[in-house]
C-alpha positions in Angstrom: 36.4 28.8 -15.2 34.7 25.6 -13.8 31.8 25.6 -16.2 34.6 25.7 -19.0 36.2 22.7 -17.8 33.3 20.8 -17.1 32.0 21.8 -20.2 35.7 20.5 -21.9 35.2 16.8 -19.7 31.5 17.0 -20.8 32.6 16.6 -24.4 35.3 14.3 -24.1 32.7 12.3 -22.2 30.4 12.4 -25.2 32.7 12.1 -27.9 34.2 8.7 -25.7 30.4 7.7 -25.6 30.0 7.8 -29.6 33.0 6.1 -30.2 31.8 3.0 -28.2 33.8 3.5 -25.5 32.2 3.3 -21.7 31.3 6.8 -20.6 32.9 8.8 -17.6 35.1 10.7 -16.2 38.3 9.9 -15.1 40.2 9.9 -11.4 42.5 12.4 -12.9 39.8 14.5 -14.5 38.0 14.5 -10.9 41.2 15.8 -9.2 41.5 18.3 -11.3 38.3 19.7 -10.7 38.2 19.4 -7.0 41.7 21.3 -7.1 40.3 23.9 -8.4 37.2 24.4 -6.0 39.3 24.5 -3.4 41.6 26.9 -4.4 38.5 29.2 -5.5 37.3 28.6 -1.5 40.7 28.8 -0.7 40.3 32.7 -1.8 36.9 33.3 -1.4 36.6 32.2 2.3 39.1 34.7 3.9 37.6 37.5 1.9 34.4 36.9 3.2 34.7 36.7 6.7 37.2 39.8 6.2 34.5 42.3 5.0 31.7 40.5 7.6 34.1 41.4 10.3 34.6 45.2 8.7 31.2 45.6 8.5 30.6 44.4 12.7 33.2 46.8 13.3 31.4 49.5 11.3 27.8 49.1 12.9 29.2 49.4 16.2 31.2 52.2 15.2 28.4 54.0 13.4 26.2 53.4 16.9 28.8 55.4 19.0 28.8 58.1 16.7 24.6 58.4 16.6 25.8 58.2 20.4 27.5 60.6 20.0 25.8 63.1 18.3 22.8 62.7 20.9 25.0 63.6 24.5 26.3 66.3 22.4 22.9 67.4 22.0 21.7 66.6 25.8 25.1 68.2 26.9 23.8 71.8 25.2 20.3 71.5 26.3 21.8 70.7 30.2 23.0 74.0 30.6 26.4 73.1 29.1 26.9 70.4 30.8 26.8 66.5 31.8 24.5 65.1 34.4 25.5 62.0 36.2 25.4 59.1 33.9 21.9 57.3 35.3 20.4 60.6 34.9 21.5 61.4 31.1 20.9 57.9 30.3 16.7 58.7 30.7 17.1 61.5 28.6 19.0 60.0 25.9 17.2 56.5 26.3 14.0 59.1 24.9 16.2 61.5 22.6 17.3 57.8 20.3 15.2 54.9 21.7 16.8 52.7 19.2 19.9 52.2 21.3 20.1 50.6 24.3 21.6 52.8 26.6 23.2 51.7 30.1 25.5 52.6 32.5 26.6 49.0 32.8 28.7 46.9 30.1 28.0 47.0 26.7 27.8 43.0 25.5 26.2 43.9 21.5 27.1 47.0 19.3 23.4 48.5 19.6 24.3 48.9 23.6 25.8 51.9 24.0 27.9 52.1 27.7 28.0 55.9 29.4 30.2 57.5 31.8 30.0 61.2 32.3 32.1 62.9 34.5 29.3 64.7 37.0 31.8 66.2 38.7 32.8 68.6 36.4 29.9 68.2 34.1 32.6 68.5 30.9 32.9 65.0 29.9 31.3 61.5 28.8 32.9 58.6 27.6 30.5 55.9 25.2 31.4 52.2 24.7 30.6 49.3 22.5 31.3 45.6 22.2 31.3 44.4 18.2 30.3 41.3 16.6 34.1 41.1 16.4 35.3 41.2 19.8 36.8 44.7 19.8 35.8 47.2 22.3 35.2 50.7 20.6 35.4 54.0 22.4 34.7 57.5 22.0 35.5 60.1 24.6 34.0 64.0 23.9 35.7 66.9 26.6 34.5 70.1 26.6 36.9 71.5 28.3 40.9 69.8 29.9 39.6 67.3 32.1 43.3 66.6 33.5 42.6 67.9 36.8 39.6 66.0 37.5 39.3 64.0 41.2 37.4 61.4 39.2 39.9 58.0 39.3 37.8 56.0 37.3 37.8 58.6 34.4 41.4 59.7 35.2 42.2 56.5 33.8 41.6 57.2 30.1 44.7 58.0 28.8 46.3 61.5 29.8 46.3 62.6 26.2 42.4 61.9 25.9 41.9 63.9 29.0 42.5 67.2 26.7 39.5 68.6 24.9 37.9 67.6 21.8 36.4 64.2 20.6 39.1 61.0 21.1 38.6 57.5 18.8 39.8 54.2 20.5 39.4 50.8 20.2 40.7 47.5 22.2 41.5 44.3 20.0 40.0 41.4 20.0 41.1 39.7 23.5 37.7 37.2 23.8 35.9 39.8 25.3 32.0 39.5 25.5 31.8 42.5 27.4 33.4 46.6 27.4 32.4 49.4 29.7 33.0 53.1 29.3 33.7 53.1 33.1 37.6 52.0 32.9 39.2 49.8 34.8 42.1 50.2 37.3 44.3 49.9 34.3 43.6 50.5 30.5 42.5 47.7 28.4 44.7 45.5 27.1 46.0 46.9 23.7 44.2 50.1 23.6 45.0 52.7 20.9 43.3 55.8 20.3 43.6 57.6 16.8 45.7 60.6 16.7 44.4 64.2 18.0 42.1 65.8 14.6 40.7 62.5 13.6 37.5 62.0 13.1 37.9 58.8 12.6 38.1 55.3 15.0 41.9 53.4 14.8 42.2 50.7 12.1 44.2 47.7 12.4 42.7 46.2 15.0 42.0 42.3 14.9 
């Protein structure tokens, strides 16, 4: 579309030239193209740094899941159950060395935080920060952990507490940091996806 009307002022400039007439383009003809670069950024700059921040969201998601897939894996080969997090973390720090494992805060989507619940061996919780801001979450029960003594992990959301695998994510409050050991309270805007999806809450800025 710009090449066509620079192409179009091009010409007029040319044909102006031939007749004698001192070549150029006009104030007007300058306006006109400036208008329209900047409604073309005008467009093209949201979209972009839409899909960059999808695809933050999605390596950090797609880290918990490889997470995922290898405490699964240490939970079967532990006699069915989870060690205390420091302890897992050196066996899953060898099972997938390309994620940085630790029982501490998560500040990059390739660090995944852990929490397990050692007390009844039947849960872990993994964490990560995205490029984006937003904390991620995945909690995996293999069996009710409602009735565990554990505060810190009592804390997830009751629902959560129920067996199966759980998706949640925190928005985007200038966080540099998430941990899979919760708080006191629940982070601020927390949602988890309903129970049966395999899949992490969208919406979240």
């Amino acid at each position: 579309m710009i090449s066509s009307v620079i192409e179009r002022l091009g010409d007029r400039r040319d044909a102006a030239a031939d007749a004698g007439e001192d070549a150029g383009f006009t104030l007007i003809e300058l306006m006109v193209v400036l208008l329209i670069m900047a409604i073309l950024l005008a467009i093209a700059i949201p979209t972009f740094l839409g899909v960059s921040g999808s695809a933050n969201d999605r390596a950090a998601q797609s880290n918990l899941n490889t997470a995922l897939t290898n405490a699964k894996s240490y939970f079967q080969s532990n006699s069915q159950s989870f060690a205390a997090a420091t302890t897992a973390i050196g066996v899953l720090s060898t099972q997938e060395p390309s994620i940085q494992w630790t029982t501490g805060a998560s500040g990059t989507s390739s660090q995944i935080s852990v929490y397990t619940d050692a007390t009844t061996g039947n849960g872990v919780i993994l964490a990560s920060l995205s490029k984006t801001g937003v904390c991620w979450y995945l909690v995996d029960n293999e069996a009710n952990e409602a009735s565990t003594t554990d505060t810190t992990y009592k804390n997830v959301p009751s629902a959560e507490l129920q067996p199966g695998t759980w998706y949640g994510g925190a928005p985007n409050m200038t966080k540099t940091t998430c941990t899979a050991a919760f708080p006191a309270t629940a982070p601020t805007g927390l949602v988890w996806s309903p129970a049966g999806t395999a899949g992490f809450p969208g919406g979240l800025p």
